[in-house]
C-alpha positions as CSV (number, residue, x, y, z in Angstrom):
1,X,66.8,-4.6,-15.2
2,X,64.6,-7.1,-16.9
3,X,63.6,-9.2,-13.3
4,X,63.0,-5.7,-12.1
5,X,60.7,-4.8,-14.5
6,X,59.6,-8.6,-14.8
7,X,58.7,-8.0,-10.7
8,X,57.4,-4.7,-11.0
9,X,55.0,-6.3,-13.6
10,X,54.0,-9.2,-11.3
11,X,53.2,-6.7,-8.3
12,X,51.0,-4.3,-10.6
13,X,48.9,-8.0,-11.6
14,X,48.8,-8.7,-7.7
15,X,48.0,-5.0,-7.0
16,X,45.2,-5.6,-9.7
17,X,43.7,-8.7,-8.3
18,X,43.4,-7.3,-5.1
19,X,41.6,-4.3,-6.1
20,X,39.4,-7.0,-8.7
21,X,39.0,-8.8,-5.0
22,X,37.9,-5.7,-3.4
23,X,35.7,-4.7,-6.2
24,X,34.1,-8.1,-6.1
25,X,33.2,-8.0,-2.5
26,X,31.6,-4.7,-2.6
27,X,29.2,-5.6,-5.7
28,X,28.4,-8.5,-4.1
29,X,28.0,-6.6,-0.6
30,X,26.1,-4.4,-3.1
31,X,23.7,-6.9,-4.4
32,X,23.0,-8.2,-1.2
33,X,21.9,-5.1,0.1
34,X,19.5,-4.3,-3.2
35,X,18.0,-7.7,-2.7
36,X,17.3,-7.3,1.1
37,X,16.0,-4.0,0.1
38,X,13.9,-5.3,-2.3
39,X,12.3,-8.1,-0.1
40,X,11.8,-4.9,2.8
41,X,9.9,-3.0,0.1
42,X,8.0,-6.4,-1.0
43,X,7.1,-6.2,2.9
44,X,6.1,-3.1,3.2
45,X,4.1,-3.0,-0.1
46,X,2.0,-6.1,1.0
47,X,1.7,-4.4,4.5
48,X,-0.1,-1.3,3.1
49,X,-2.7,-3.8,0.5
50,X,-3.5,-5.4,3.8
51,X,-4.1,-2.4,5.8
52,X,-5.9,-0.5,2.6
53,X,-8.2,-3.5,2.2
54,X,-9.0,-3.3,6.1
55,X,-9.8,0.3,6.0
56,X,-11.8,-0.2,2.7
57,X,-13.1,-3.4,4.5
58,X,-14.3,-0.9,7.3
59,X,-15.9,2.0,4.9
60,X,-17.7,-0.2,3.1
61,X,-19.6,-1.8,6.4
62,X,-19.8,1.9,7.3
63,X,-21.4,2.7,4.2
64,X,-23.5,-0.1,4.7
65,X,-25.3,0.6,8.1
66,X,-25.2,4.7,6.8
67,X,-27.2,3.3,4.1
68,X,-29.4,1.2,6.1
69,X,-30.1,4.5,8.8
70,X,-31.1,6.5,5.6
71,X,-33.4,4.1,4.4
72,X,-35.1,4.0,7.9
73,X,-35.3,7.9,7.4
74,X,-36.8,7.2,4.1
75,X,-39.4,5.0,5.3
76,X,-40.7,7.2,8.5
77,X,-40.5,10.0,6.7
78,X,-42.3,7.9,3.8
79,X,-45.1,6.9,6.4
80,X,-45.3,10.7,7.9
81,X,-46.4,11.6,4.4
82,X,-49.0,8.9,3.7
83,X,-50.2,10.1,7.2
84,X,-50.2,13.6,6.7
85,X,-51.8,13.7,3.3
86,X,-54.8,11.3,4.6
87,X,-55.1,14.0,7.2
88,X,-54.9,16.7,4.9
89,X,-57.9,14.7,2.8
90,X,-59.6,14.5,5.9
91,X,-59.8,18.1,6.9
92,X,-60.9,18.7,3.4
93,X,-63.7,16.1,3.6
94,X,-64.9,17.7,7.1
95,X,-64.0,21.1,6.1
């Protein structure tokens, strides 16, 4: 009765260590899926900086010629004024 129970004993250890085994594997399957994860997401975050600096790259030369079409507004228009008033002060001076 004792070496049954003695053996019954030894087969709920192995039975253990097995499942300890088992256990083992699958946290370490576990952690090697979080850290592949993690270096995907690194990836991807470093992807989407790159492309929102391009696009922020491309706005900003955007801006810049939008800027520089403006100010060549500014200046005809500018230049119609002058114009326009020294031909308003010459109507008044003929007038």
């Amino acid at each position: 009765m004792q070496k049954e129970t003695t053996n019954q004993i030894l087969l709920a250890i192995r039975e253990l260590g097995e499942s300890l085994n088992q256990t083992n594997k699958a946290v370490e399957n576990l952690s090697v899926q979080m850290q592949e994860m993690k270096n995907e997401l690194r990836q991807e975050m470093q992807e989407m900086k790159n492309e929102l600096r391009q696009g922020m790259q491309e706005i900003k030369v955007e801006l810049k010629e939008d800027i520089k079409k403006v100010d060549s507004k500014i200046t005809i228009l500018s230049n119609e004024l002058l114009e326009t008033k020294a031909d308003v002060l010459l109507l008044k001076q003929n007038g």
